[in-house]
C-alpha positions in Angstrom: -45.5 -41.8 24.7 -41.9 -42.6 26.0 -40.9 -44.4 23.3 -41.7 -41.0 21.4 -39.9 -39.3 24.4 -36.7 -41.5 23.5 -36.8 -41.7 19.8 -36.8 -37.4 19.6 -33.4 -37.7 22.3 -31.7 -40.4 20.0 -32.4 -37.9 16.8 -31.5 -34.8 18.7 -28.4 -36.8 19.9 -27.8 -37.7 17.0 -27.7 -34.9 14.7 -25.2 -33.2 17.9 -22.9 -36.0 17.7 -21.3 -35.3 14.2 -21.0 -31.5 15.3 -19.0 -31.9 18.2 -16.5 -34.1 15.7 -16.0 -31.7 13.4 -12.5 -29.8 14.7 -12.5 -26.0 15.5 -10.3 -23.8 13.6 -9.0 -20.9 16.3 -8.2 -18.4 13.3 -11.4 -18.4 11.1 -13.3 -15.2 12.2 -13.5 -11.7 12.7 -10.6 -10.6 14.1 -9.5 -6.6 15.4 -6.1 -5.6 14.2 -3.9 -3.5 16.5 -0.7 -1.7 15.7 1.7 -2.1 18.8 4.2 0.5 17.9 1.1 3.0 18.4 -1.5 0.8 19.9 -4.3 1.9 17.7 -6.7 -0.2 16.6 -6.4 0.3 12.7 -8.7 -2.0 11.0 -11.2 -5.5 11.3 -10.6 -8.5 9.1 -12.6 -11.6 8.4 -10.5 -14.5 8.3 -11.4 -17.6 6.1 -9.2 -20.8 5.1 -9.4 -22.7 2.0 -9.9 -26.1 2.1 -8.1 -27.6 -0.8 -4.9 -25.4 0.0 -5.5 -25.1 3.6 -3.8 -21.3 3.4 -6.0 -18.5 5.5 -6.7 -15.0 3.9 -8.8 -12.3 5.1 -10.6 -9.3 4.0 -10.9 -6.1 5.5 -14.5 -5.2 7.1 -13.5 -2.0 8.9 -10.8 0.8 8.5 -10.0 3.0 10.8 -6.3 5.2 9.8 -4.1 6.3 12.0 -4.0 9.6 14.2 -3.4 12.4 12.3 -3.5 10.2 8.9 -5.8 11.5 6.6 -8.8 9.4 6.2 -9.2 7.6 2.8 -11.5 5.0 1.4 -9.7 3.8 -0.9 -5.5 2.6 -0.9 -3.5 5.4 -2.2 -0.8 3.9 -0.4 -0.8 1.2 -2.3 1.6 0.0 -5.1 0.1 -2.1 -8.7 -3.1 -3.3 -8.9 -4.5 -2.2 -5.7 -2.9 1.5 -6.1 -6.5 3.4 -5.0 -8.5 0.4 -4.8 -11.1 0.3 -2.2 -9.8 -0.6 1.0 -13.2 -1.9 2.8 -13.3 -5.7 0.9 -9.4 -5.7 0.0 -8.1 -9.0 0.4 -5.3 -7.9 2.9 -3.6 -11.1 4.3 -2.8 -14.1 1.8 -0.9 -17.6 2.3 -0.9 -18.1 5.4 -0.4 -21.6 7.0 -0.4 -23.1 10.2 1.9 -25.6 11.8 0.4 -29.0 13.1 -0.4 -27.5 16.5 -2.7 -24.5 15.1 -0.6 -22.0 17.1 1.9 -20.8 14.8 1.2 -19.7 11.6 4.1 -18.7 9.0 4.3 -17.9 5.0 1.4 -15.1 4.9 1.5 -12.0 3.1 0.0 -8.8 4.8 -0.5 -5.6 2.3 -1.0 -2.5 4.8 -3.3 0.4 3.8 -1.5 1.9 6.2 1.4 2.6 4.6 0.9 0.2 1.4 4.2 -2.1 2.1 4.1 -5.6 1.6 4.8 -7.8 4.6 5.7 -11.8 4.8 4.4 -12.2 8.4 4.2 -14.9 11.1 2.4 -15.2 14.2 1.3 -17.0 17.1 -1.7 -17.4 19.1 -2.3 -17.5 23.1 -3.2 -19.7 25.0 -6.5 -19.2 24.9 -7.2 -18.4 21.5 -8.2 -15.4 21.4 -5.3 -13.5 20.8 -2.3 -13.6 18.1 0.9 -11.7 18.0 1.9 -10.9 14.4 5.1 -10.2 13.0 5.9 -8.6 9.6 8.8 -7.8 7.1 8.3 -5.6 4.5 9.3 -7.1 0.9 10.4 -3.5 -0.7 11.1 -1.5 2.3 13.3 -1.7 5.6 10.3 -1.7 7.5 9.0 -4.0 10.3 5.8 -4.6 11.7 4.2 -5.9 14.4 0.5 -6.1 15.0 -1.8 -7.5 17.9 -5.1 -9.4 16.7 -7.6 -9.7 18.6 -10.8 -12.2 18.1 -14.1 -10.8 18.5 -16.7 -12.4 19.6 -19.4 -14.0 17.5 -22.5 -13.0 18.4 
């Protein structure tokens, strides 16, 4: 009967040990995106990485426009290919790569439905995680912007 007892704690041990090696990436998830110049919430992304390039991208899960902005499902905003494309599902952030520390990230491309630019952004994360301050340049237009992401929690 023990031995039974011990053999099930060495396998359950066991199968927990090569889970708590595997790292944890602070970015991949659902994340809330905020726009600080009006402090809206404006949208939820799911972020992913790629393992062979090790870039992040996301896709947009919720849309919510701005106040007084009409309300549109799709990007009319947008230039190209994604001119009136659906926004829910719309790969919105591209390239982006973190530095060695997994707190600053640099290189990504942001396309706003908000107003359709085309940002190269960087950001950085808290402390604890949970939180990342993003900053953008718009490609084609003198515009700058800077977001607020927050991580949800998974539940």
């Amino acid at each position: 009967m023990n031995f039974k007892i011990f053999g099930a704690a060495a396998l359950l041990l066991g199968l927990m040990n090569p889970l708590a090696a595997m790292p944890f990436d602070p970015l991949i998830g659902t994340w809330k995106v905020i726009d600080d110049r009006t402090g809206y919430y404006v949208s939820d992304i799911v972020i992913r990485k790629n393992s062979k390039t090790q870039q992040y991208s996301a896709v947009i899960t919720k849309n919510r426009p701005l106040p007084g902005a009409p309300s549109s499902e799709v990007c009319s905003k947008c230039q190209g290919s994604l001119k009136n494309q659906p926004i829910l599902g719309m790969e919105a952030l591209k390239g982006l790569v973190a530095d060695s520390s997994n707190k600053k990230f640099s290189q990504g491309i942001w396309i706003s439905p908000q107003d359709g630019n085309i940002y190269t952004i960087d950001g950085r994360l808290n402390i604890a995680g949970d939180q990342m301050k993003v900053y953008g340049k718009a490609k084609n237009a003198n515009a700058i912007s800077n977001m607020t992401w927050r991580k949800l929690t998974e539940m």
